[in-house]
N, C-alpha and C positions, 0 to 999 in steps of 0.2 A: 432135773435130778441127776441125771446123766453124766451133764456136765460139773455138777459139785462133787461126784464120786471123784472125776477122773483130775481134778484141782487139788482134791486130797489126798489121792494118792502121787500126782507129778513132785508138789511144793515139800515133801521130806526130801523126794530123791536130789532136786535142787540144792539142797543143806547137804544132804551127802557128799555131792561131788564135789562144793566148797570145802567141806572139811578135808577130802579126802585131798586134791587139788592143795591146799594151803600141807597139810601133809608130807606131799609128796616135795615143795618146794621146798622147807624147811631142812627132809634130810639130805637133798641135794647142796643145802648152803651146807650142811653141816658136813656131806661127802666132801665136798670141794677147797672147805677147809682142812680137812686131814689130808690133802692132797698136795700143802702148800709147803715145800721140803724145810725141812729143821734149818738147811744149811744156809739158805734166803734169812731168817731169824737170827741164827748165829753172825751173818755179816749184818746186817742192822744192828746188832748190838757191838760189833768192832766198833764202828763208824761212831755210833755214840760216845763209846771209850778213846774215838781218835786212833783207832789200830786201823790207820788204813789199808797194811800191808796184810792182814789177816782179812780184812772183809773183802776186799781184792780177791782173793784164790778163794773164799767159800763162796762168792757172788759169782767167779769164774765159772767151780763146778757146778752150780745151780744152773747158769747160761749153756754149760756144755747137756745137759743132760735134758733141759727144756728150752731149744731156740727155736719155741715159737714168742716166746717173750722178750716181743722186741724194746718194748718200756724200758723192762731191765738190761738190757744189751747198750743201750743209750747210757744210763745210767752209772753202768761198767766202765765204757767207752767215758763219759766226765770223770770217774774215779780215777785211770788212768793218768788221764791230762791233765789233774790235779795233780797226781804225784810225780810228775814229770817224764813219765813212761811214754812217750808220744809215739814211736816207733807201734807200740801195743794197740794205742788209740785208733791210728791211721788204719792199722791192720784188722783190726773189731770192723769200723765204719765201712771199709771196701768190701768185705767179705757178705756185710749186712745187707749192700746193696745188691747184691746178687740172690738175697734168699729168695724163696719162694711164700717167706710168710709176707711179703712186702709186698702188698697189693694194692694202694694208690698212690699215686702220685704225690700228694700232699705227705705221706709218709717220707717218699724218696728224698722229697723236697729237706726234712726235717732230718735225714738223714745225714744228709750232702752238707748242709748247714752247721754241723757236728765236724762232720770231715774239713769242712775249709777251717776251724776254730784248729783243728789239728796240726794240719799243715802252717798255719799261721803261729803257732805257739814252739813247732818245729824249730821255724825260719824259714821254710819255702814258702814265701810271700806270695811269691808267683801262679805256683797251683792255688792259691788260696781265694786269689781272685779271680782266677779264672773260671772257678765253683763259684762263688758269688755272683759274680758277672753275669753267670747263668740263672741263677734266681732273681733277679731283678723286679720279673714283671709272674714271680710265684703268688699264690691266691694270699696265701699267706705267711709267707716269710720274707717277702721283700722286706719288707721296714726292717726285719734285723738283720739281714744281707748289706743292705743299703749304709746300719749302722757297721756293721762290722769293716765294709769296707773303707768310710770313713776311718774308721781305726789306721786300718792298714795303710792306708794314703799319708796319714798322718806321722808312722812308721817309719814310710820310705821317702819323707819328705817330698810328695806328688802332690804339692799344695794346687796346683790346678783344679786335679781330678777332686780334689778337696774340697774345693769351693763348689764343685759341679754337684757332688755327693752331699755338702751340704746345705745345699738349694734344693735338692728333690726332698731332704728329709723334712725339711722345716714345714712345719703348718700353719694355721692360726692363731692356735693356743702353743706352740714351742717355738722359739726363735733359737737362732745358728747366729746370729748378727755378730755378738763377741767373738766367735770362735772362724768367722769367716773374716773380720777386720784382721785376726791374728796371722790368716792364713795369706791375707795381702800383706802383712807387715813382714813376713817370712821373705815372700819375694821382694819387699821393697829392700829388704835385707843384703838379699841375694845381689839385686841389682848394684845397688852402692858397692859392694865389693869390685864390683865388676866395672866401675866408675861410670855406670850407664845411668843417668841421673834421669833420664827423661822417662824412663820405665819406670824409675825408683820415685820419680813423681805423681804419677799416673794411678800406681797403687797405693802411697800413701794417700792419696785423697779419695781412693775408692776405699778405703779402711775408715775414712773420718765421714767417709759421707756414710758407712754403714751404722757406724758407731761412734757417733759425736764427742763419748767418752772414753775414745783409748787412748790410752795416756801414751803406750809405746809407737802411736803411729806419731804424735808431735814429739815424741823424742828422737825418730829417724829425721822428721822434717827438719828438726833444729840442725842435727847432724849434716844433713843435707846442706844447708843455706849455709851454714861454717865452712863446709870442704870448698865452697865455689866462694869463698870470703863475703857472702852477704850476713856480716853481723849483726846487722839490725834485726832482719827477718829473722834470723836464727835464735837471738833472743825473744823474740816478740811470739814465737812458736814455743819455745822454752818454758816462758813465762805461764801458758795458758794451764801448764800441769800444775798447778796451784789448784786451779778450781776441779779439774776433771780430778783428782786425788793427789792431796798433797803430801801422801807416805813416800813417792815417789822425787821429789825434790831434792834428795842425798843424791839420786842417781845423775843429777844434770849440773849442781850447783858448781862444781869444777870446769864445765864447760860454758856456763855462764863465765865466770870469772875470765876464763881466757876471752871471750867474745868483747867482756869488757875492756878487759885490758888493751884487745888488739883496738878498741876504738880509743881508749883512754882515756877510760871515764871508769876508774877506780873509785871514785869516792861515791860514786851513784851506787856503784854496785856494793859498796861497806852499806850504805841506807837499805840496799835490797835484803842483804845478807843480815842484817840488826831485825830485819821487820821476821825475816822465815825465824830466826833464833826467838825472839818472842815470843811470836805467835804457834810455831809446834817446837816445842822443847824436848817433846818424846823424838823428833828426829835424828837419828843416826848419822849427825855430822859436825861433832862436837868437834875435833880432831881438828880439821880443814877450818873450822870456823875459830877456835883458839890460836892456831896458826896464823890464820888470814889477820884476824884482828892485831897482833902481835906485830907482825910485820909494816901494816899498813897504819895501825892507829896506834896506839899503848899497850904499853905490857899490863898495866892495871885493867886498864877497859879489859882485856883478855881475861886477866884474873877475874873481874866482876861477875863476865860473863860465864866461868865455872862456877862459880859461886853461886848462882842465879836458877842455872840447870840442875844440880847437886840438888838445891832446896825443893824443885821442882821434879828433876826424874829423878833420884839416886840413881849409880851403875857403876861399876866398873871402872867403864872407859874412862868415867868424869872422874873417878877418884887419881886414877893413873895418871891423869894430866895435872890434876892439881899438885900430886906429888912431884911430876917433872918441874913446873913452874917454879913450886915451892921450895926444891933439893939445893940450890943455890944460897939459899937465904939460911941454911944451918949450918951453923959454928962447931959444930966439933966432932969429929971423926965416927964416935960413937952414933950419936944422932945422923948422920948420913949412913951408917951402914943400917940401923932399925927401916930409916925410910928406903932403899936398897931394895933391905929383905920383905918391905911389907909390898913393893911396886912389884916383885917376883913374882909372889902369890895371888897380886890380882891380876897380872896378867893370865897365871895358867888358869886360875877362873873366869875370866874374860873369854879366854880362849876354848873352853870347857863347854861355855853355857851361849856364847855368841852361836847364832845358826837359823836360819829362814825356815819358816815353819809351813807346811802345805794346811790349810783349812778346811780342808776335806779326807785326805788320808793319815793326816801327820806324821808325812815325811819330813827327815830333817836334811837341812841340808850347809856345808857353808856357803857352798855358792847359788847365786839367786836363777832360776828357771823364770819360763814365763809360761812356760809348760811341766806340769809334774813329771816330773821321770818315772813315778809309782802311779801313779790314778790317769793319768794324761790330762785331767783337768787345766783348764788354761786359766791365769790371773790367778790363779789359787795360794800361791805360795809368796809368805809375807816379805815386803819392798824392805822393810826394818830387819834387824838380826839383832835387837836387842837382847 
């Protein structure tokens, strides 16, 4: 009896303290909320409107007046280095490392990580990696250290360190293969310049043994085997960019022709030249191929063959040439100056709408990258400029 007195009087005070407890949390959320400055809100709502200049200085005094909030101190520090304010940036992140709300490591780490994105976006490449370099083996920040530094390798053309950075990143589920064939293709670049073929060989086959399908490591090899006169070989490497991607065929089809030529086997290479015209007509090498045919077989076969393309890709370029071809064959003063002024017109539209498109940030460009200049994405940006 005892015991049921004293269960009925425990089991209210139990309900009490929960109420009271739930209570007490509630005006805490609700203290803590009127605690959160107007002026933190007013920069949220810049940012929204795209006033980065305004949410910048109310985001400033809110950091000046509570730096124990380091979230928002990071946050600032990206604002900055968005608006190209890097001097500010660098400044925010060094002073951060020294507070005293900065009490693990993992923080400092994520900090540091901020700071080399600064000095990187500066131009001091150098401190940039140096802070990297130090993250390396961080619990968690390696992997975008490691990323970042590939960036910057990539930057300062340290295609080495490149390749090295992008063998630690790759895993199972993410390959580097394409962008590590590229980074051989870089040096087999370098090499040929430098007329040292045996290097320039060495990493073009380490680019084809990564990736079977880079079209620019058989387009150095070709390169290759023409500078030391083996025209066979130079073609027969030439040739293989058909199948690995045949957008890229505008780029070689000039250096075929010479390779033919130096063996003297022109008419092989008209069959070779009739088979790519057929078979990709979206190709970008109406010009050379109107020409070539002209020279070497008929004027009409040449005309045929705009006529063929025109039915097939309209553009531009095709209409320009059929006008050049055709300007000859008009009688009377009048009629050459209409075609004249209609050849004028498509050239500044030609020239207007011609341009290599990136497939990933569309950037435009006229001249062809193999690396974006805007995204760094590598093979991104189109072989054509239709």
């Amino acid at each position: 009896m005892d015991i049921l007195i004293v269960w009925l009087i425990i089991t209210p005070l139990f309900f009490a303290f929960g109420w009271f407890a739930g209570r007490v949390d509630i005006k805490v959320l609700i203290k803590n909320a009127k605690q959160v400055p107007q002026r933190l809100f007013d920069g949220i709502d810049s940012l929204v409107e795209n006033k980065t200049g305004l949410a910048r200085d109310e985001i400033q005094q809110v950091v000046d007046q509570e730096p124990q909030h380091i979230d928002l101190q990071l946050s600032l520090g990206k604002l900055y280095r968005k608006r190209g304010e890097n001097d500010l940036a660098i400044k925010l992140h060094t002073k951060l490392l020294k507070s005293q709300f900065v009490l693990t490591n993992d923080l400092r780490d994520k900090i540091q990580v901020e700071l080399a994105q600064d000095f990187q976006k500066a131009g001091l490449i150098d401190r940039a990696e140096n802070i990297l370099v130090g993250l390396i083996d961080s619990q968690y920040y390696s992997h975008q250290a490691l990323e970042l530094l590939l960036l910057i390798y990539q930057q300062d053309k340290n295609w080495a360190e490149a390749i090295n950075t992008a063998n630690k990143l790759a895993r199972s589920d993410i390959s580097f293969n394409a962008e590590i064939a590229q980074f051989n293709c870089e040096l087999a670049q370098e090499a040929i310049i430098r007329s040292n073929y045996g290097d320039a060989f060495q990493y073009i086959n380490q680019a084809l043994q990564i990736n079977r399908n880079c079209v620019r490591a058989n387009m150095l090899l070709g390169e290759l085997h023409f500078n030391q006169e083996q025209y066979l070989e130079a073609i027969a490497a030439w040739q293989l960019i058909e199948k690995q991607n045949f957008k890229y065929i505008p780029f070689i089809i000039q250096h075929m022709f010479e390779a033919y030529q130096r063996l003297d086997k022109i008419k092989e290479f008209l069959v070779l030249l009739k088979g790519y015209a057929k078979l990709y007509p979206q190709n970008n090498m109406y010009e050379f191929t109107f020409k070539t045919l002209t020279y070497y077989d008929t004027h009409e076969e040449a005309i045929e063959y705009l006529h063929t393309v025109m039915s097939q890709k309209p553009s531009a370029k095709v209409a320009l040439l059929i006008i050049d071809a055709r300007s000859s064959e008009l009688n009377t003063a009048s009629g050459k100056n209409d075609a004249i002024t209609i050849r004028d017109l498509l050239i500044k539209y030609d020239e207007k709408n011609s341009h290599h498109d990136c497939g990933r940030c569309n950037f435009k460009s006229k001249t062809f990258f193999w690396q974006c200049p805007a995204c760094y994405e590598w093979e991104s940006i189109s072989p054509n400029n239709n």
